[in-house]
Biopython code that builds the backbone (N, CA, C, O; Angstrom):
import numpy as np
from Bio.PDB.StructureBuilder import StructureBuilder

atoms = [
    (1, "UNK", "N", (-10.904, 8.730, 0.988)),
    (1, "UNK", "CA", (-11.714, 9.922, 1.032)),
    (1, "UNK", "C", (-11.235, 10.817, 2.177)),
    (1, "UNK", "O", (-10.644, 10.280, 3.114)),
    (2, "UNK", "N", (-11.481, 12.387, 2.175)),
    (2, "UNK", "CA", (-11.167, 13.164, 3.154)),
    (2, "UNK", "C", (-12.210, 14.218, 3.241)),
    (2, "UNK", "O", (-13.222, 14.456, 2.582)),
    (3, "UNK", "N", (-11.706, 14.709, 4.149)),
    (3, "UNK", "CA", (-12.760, 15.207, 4.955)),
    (3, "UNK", "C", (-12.458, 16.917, 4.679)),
    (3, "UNK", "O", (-11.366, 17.320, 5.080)),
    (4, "UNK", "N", (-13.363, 17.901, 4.026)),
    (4, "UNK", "CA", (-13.263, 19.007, 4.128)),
    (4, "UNK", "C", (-14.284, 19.817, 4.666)),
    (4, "UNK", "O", (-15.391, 19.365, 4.956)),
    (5, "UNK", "N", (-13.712, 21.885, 4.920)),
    (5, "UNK", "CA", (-14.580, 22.450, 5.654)),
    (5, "UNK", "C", (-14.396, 23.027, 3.752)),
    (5, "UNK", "O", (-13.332, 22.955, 3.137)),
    (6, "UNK", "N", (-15.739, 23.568, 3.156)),
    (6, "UNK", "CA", (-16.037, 24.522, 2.178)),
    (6, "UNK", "C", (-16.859, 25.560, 2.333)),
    (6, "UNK", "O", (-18.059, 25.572, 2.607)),
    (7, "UNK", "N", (-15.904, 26.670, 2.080)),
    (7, "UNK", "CA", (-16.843, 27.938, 2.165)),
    (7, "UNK", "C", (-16.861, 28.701, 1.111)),
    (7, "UNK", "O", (-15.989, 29.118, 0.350)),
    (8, "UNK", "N", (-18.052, 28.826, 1.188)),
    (8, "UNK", "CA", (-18.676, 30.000, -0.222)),
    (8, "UNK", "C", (-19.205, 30.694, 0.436)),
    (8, "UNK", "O", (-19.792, 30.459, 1.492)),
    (9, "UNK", "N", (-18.972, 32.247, -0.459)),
    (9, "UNK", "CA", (-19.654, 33.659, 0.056)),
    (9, "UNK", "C", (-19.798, 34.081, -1.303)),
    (9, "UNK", "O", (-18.923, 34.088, -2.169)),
    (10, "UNK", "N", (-21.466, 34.570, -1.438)),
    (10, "UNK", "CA", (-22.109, 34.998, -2.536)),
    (10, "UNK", "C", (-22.092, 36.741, -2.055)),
    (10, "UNK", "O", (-22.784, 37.328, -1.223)),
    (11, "UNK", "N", (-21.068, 37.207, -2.903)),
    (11, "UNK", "CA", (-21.713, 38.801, -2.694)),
    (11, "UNK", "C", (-22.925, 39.545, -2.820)),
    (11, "UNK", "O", (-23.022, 40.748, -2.577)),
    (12, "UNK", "N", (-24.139, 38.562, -3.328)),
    (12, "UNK", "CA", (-25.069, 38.779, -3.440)),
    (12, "UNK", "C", (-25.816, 38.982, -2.138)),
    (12, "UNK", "O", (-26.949, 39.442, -2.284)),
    (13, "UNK", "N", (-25.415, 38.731, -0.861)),
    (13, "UNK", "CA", (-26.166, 38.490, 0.296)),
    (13, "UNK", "C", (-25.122, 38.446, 1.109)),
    (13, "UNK", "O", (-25.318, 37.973, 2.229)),
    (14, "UNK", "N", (-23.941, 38.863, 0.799)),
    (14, "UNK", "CA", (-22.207, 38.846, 1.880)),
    (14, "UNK", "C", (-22.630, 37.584, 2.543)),
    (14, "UNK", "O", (-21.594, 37.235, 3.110)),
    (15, "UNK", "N", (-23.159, 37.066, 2.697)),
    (15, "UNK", "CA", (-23.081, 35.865, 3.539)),
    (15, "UNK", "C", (-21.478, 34.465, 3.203)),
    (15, "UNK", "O", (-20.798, 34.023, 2.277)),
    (16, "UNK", "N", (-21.627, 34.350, 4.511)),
    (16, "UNK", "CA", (-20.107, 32.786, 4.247)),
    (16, "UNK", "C", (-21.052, 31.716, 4.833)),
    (16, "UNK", "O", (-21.715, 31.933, 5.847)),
    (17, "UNK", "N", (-21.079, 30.777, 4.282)),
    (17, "UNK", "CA", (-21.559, 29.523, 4.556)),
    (17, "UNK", "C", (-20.286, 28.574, 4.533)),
    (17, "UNK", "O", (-19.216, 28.774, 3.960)),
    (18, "UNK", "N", (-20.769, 27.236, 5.482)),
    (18, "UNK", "CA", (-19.749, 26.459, 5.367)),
    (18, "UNK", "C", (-20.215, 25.133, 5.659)),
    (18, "UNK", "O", (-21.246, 24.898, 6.289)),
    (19, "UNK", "N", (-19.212, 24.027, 5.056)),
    (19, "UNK", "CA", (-20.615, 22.753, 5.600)),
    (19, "UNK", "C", (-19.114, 22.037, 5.156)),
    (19, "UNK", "O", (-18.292, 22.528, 4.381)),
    (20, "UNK", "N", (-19.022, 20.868, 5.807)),
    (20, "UNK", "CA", (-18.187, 19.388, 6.000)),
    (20, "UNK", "C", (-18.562, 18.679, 4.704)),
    (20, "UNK", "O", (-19.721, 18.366, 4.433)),
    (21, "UNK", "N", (-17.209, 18.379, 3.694)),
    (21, "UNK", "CA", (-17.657, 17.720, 2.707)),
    (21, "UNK", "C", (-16.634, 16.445, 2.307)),
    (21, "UNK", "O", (-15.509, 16.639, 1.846)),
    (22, "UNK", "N", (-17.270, 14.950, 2.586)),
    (22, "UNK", "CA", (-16.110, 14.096, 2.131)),
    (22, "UNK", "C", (-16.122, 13.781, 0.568)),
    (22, "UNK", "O", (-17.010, 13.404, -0.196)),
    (23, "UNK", "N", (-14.626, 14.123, 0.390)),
    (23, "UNK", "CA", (-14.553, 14.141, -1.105)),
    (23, "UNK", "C", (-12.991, 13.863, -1.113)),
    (23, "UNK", "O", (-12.132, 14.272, -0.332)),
    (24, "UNK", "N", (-12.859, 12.920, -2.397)),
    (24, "UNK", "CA", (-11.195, 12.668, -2.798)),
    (24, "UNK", "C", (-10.336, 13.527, -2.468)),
    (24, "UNK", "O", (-9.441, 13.349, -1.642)),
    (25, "UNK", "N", (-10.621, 14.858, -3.301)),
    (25, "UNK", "CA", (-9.766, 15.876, -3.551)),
    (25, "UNK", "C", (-10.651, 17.413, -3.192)),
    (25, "UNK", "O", (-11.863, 17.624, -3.170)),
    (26, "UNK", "N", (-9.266, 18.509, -2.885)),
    (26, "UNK", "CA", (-9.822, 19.848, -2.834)),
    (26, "UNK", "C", (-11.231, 20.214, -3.648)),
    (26, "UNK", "O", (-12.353, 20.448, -3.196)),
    (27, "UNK", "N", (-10.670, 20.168, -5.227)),
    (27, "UNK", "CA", (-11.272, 19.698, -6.434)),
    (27, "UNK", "C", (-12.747, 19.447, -6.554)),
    (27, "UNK", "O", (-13.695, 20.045, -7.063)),
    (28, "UNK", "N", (-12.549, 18.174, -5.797)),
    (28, "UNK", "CA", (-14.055, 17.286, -6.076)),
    (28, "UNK", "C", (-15.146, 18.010, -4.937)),
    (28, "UNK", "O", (-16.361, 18.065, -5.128)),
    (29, "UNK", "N", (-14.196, 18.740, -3.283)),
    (29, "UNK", "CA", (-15.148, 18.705, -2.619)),
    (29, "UNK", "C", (-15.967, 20.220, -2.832)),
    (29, "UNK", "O", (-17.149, 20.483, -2.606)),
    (30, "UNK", "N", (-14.820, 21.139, -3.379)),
    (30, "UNK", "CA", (-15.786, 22.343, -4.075)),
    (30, "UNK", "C", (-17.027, 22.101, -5.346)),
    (30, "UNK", "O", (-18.154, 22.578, -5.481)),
    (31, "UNK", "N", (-16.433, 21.385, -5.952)),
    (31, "UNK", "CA", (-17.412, 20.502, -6.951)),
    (31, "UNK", "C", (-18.827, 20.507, -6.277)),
    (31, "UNK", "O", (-19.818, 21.222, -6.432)),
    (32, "UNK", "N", (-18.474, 19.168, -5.268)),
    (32, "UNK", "CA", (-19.630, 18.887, -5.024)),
    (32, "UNK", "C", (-20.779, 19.808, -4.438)),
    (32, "UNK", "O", (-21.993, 19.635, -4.330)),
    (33, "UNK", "N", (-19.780, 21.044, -4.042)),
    (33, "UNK", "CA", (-20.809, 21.860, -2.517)),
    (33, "UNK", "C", (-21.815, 22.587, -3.668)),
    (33, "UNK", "O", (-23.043, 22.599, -3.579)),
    (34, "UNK", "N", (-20.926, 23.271, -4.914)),
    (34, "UNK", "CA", (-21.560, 23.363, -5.572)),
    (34, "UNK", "C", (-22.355, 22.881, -6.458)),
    (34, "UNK", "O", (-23.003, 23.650, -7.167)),
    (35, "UNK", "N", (-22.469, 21.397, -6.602)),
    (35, "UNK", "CA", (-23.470, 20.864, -7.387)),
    (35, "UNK", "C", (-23.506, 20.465, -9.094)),
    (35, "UNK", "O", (-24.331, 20.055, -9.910)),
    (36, "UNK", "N", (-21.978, 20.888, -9.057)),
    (36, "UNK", "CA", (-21.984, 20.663, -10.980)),
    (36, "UNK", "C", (-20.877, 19.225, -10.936)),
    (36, "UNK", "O", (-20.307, 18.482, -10.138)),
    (37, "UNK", "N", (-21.049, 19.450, -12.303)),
    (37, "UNK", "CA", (-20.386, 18.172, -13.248)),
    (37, "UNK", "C", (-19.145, 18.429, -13.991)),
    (37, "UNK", "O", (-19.363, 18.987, -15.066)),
    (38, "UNK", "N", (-18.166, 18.241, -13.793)),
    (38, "UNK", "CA", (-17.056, 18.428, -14.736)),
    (38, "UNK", "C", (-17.476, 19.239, -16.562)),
    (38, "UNK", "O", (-16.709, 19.923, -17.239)),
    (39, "UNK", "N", (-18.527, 18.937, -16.813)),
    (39, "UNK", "CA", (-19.081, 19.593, -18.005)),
    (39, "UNK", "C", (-19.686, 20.893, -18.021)),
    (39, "UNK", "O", (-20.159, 21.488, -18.989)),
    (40, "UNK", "N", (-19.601, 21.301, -16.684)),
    (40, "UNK", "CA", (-20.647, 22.607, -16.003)),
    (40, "UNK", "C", (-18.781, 23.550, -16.141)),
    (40, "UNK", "O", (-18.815, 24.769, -15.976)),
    (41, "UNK", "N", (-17.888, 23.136, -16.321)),
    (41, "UNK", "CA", (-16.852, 23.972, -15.909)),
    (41, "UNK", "C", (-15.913, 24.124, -17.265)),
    (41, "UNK", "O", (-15.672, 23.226, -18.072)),
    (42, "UNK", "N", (-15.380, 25.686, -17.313)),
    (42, "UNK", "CA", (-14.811, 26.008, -18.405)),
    (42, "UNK", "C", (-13.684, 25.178, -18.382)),
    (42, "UNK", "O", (-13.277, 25.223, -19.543)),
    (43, "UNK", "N", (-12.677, 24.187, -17.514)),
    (43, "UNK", "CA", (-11.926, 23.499, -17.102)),
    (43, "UNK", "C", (-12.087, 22.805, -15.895)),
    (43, "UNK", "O", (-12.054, 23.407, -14.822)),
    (44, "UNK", "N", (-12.250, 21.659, -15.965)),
    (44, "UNK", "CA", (-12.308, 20.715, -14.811)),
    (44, "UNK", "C", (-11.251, 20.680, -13.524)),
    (44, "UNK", "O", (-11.074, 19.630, -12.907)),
    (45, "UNK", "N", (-10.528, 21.976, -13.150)),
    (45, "UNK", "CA", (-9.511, 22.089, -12.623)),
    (45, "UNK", "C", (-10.285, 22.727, -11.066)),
    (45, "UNK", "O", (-11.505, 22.844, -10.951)),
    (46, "UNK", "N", (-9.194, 23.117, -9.863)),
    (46, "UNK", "CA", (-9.616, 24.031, -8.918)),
    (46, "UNK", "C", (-9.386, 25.529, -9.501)),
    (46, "UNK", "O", (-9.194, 26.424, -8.678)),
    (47, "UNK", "N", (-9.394, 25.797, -10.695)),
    (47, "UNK", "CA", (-8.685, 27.087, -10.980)),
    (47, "UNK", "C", (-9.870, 27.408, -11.898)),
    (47, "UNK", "O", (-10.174, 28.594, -12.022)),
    (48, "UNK", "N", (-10.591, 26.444, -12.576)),
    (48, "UNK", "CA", (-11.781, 26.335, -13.170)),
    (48, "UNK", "C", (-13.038, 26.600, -12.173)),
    (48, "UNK", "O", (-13.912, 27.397, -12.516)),
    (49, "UNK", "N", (-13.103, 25.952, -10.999)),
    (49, "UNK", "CA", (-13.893, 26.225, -9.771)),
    (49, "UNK", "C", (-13.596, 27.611, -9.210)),
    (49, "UNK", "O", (-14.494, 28.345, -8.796)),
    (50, "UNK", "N", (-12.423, 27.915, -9.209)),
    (50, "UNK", "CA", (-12.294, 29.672, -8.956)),
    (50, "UNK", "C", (-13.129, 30.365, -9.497)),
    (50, "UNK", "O", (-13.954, 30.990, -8.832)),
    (51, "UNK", "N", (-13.067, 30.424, -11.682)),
    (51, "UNK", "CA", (-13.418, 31.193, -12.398)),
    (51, "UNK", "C", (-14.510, 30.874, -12.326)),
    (51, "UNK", "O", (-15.150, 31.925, -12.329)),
    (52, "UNK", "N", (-15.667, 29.445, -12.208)),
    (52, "UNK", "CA", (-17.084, 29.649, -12.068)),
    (52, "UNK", "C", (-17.516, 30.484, -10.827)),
    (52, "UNK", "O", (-18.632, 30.975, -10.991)),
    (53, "UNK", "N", (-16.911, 30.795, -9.571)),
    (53, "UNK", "CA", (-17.583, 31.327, -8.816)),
    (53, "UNK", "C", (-17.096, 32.562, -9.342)),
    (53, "UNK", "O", (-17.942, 33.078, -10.072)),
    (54, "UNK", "N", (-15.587, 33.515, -9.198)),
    (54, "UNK", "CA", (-15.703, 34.755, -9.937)),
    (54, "UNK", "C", (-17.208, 34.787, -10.629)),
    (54, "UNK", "O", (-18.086, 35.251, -9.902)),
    (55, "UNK", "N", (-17.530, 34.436, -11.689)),
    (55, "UNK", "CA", (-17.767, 34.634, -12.848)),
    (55, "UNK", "C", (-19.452, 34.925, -11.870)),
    (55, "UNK", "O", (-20.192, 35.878, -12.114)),
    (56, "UNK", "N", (-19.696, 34.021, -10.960)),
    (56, "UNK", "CA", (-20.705, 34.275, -10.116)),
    (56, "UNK", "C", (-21.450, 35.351, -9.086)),
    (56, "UNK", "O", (-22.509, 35.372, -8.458)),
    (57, "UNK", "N", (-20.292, 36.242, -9.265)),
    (57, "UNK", "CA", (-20.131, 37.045, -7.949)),
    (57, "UNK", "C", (-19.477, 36.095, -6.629)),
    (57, "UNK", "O", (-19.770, 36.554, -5.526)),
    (58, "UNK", "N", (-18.747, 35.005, -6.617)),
    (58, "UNK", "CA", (-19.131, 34.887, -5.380)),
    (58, "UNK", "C", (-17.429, 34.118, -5.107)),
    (58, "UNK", "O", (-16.630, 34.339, -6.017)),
    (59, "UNK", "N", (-16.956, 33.328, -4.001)),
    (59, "UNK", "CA", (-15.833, 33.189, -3.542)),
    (59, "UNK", "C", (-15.751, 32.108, -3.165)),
    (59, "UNK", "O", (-16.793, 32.109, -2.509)),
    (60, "UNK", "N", (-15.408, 31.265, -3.046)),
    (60, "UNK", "CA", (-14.894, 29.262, -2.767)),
    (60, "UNK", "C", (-13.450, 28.963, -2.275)),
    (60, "UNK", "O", (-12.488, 29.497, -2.826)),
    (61, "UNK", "N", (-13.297, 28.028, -1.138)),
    (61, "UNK", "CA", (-12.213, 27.945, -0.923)),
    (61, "UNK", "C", (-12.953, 26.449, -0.490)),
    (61, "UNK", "O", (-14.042, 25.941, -0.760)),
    (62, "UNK", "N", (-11.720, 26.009, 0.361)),
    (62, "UNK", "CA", (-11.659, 24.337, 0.913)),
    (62, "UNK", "C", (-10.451, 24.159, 1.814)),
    (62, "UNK", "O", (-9.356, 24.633, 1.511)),
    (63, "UNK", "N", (-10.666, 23.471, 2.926)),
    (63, "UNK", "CA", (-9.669, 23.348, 3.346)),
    (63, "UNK", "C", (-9.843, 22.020, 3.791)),
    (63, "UNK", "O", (-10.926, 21.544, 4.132)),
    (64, "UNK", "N", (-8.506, 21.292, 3.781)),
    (64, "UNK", "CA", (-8.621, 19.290, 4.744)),
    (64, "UNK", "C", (-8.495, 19.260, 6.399)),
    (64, "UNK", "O", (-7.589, 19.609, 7.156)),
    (65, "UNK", "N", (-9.560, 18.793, 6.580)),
    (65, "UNK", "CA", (-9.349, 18.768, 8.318)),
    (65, "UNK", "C", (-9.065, 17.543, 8.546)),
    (65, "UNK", "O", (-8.522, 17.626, 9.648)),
    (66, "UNK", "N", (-9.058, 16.491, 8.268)),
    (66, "UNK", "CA", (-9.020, 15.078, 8.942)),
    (66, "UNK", "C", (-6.810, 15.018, 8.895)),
    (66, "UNK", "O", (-6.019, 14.210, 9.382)),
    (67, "UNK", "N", (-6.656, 15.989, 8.268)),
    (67, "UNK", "CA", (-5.165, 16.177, 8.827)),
    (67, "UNK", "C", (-4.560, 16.786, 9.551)),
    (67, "UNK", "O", (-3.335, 16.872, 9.470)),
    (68, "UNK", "N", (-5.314, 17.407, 10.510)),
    (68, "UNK", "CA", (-4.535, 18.972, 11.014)),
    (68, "UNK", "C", (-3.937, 18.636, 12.272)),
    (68, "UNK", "O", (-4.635, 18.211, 13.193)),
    (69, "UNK", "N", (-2.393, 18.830, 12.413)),
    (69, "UNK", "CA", (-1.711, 18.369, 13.620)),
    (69, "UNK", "C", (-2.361, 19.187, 14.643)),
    (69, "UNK", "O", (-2.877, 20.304, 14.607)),
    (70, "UNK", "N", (-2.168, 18.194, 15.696)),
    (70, "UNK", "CA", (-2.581, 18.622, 16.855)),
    (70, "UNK", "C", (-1.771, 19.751, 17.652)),
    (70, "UNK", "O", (-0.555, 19.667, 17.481)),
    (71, "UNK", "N", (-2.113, 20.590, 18.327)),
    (71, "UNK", "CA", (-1.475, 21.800, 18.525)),
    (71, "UNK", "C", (-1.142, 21.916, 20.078)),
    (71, "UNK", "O", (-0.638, 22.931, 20.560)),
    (72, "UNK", "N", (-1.482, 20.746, 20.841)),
    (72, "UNK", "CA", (-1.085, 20.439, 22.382)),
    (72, "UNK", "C", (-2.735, 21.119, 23.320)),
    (72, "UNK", "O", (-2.989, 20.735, 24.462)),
    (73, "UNK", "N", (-3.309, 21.749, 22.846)),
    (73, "UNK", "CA", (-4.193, 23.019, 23.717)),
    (73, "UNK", "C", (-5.456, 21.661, 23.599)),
    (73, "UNK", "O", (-5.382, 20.541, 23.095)),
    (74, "UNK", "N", (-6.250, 22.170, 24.106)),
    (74, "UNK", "CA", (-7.897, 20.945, 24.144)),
    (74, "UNK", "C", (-8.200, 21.396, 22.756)),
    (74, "UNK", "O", (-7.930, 22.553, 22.433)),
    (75, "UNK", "N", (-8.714, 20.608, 21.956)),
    (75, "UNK", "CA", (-9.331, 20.761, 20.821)),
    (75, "UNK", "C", (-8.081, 20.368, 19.871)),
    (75, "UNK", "O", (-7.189, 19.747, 20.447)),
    (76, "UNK", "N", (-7.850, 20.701, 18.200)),
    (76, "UNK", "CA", (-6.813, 20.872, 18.013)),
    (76, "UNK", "C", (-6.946, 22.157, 16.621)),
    (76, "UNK", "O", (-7.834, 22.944, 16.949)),
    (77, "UNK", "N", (-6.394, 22.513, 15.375)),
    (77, "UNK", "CA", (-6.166, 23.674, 15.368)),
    (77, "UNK", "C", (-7.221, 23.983, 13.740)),
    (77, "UNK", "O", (-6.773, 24.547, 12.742)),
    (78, "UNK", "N", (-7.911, 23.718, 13.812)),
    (78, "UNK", "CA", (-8.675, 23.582, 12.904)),
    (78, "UNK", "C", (-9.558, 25.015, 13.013)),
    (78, "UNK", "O", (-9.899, 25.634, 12.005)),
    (79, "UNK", "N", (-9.924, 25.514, 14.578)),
    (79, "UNK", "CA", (-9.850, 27.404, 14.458)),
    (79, "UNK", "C", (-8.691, 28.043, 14.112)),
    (79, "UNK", "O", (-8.954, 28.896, 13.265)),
    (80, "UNK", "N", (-7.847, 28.023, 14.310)),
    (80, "UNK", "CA", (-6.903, 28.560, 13.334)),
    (80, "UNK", "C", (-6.675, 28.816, 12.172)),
    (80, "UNK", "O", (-6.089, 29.771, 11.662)),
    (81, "UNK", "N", (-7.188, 27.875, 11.714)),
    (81, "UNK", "CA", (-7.554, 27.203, 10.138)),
    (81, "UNK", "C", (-8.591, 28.405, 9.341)),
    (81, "UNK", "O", (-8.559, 29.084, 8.315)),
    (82, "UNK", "N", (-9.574, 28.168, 10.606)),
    (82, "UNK", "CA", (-10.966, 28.632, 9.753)),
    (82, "UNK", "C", (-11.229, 29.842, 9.888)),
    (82, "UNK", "O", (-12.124, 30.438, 9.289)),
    (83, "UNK", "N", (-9.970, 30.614, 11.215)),
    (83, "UNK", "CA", (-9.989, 32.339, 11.257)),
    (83, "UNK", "C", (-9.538, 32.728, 10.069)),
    (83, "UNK", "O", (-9.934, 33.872, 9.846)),
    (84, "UNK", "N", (-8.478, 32.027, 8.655)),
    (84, "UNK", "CA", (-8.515, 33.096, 8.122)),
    (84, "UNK", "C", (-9.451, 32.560, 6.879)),
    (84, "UNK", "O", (-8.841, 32.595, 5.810)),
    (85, "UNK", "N", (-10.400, 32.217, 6.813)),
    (85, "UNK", "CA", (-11.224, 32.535, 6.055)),
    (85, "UNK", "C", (-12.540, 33.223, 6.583)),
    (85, "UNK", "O", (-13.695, 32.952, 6.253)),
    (86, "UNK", "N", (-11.970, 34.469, 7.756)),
    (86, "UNK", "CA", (-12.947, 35.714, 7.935)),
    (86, "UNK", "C", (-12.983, 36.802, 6.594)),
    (86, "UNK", "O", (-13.919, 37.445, 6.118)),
    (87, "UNK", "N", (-11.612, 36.713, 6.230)),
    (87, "UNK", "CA", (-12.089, 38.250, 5.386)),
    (87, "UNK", "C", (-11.950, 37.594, 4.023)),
    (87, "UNK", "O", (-11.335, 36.568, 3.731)),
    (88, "UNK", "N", (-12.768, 38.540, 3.134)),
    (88, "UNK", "CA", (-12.885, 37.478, 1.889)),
    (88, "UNK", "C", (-11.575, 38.038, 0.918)),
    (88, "UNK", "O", (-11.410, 37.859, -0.288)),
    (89, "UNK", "N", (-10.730, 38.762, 1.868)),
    (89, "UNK", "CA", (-9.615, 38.472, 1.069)),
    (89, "UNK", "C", (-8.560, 37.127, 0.716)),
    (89, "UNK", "O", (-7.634, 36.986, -0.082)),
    (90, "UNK", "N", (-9.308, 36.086, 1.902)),
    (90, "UNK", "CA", (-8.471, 35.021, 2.687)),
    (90, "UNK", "C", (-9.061, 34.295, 1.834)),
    (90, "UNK", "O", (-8.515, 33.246, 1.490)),
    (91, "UNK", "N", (-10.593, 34.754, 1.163)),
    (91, "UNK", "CA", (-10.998, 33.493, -0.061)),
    (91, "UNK", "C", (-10.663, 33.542, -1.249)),
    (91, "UNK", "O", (-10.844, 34.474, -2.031)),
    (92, "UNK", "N", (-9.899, 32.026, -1.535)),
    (92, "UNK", "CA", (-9.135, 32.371, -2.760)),
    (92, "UNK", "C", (-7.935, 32.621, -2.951)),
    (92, "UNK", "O", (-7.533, 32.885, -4.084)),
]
sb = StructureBuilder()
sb.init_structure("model")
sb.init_model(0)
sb.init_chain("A")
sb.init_seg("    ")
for serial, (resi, resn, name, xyz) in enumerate(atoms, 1):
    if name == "N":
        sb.init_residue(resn, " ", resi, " ")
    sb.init_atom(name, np.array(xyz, "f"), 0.0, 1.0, " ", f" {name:<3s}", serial, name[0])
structure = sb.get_structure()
């Protein structure tokens, strides 16, 4: 299992949310944030998880943190990571 950051932004409320999700795959951990079932999706794919949020108004990404080389500085680079999912051009 691994460890992801998932963010969704509903244009309904511009808001970005984000929350830590352990899950197999990219795949499974957008899955899960959102709450459906492989049967909830026009294709069980991450490209299928794209088009349900499109289709939503809204934007999904994922990224793996329990891998991110260390970058020498205190902490390691996992802000780096998560600056570019500021603009929601970066989602997706």
């Amino acid at each position: 299992m691994n460890k992801y950051v998932v963010a969704f932004c509903s244009l309904h409320n511009d808001e970005i949310k984000q929350e830590i999700v352990i899950a197999g795959t990219k795949y499974l951990a957008m899955r899960s944030y959102l709450g459906l079932d492989d049967d909830d999706l026009y294709e069980a794919t991450e490209e299928g998880i794209y088009q349900y949020a499109a289709n939503t108004d809204s934007f999904i990404t994922a990224i793996q943190i329990d891998n991110l080389p260390r970058s020498g500085r205190q902490g390691n680079d996992l802000q780096n990571h998560l600056t570019g999912l500021d603009s929601l051009s970066a989602i997706h």
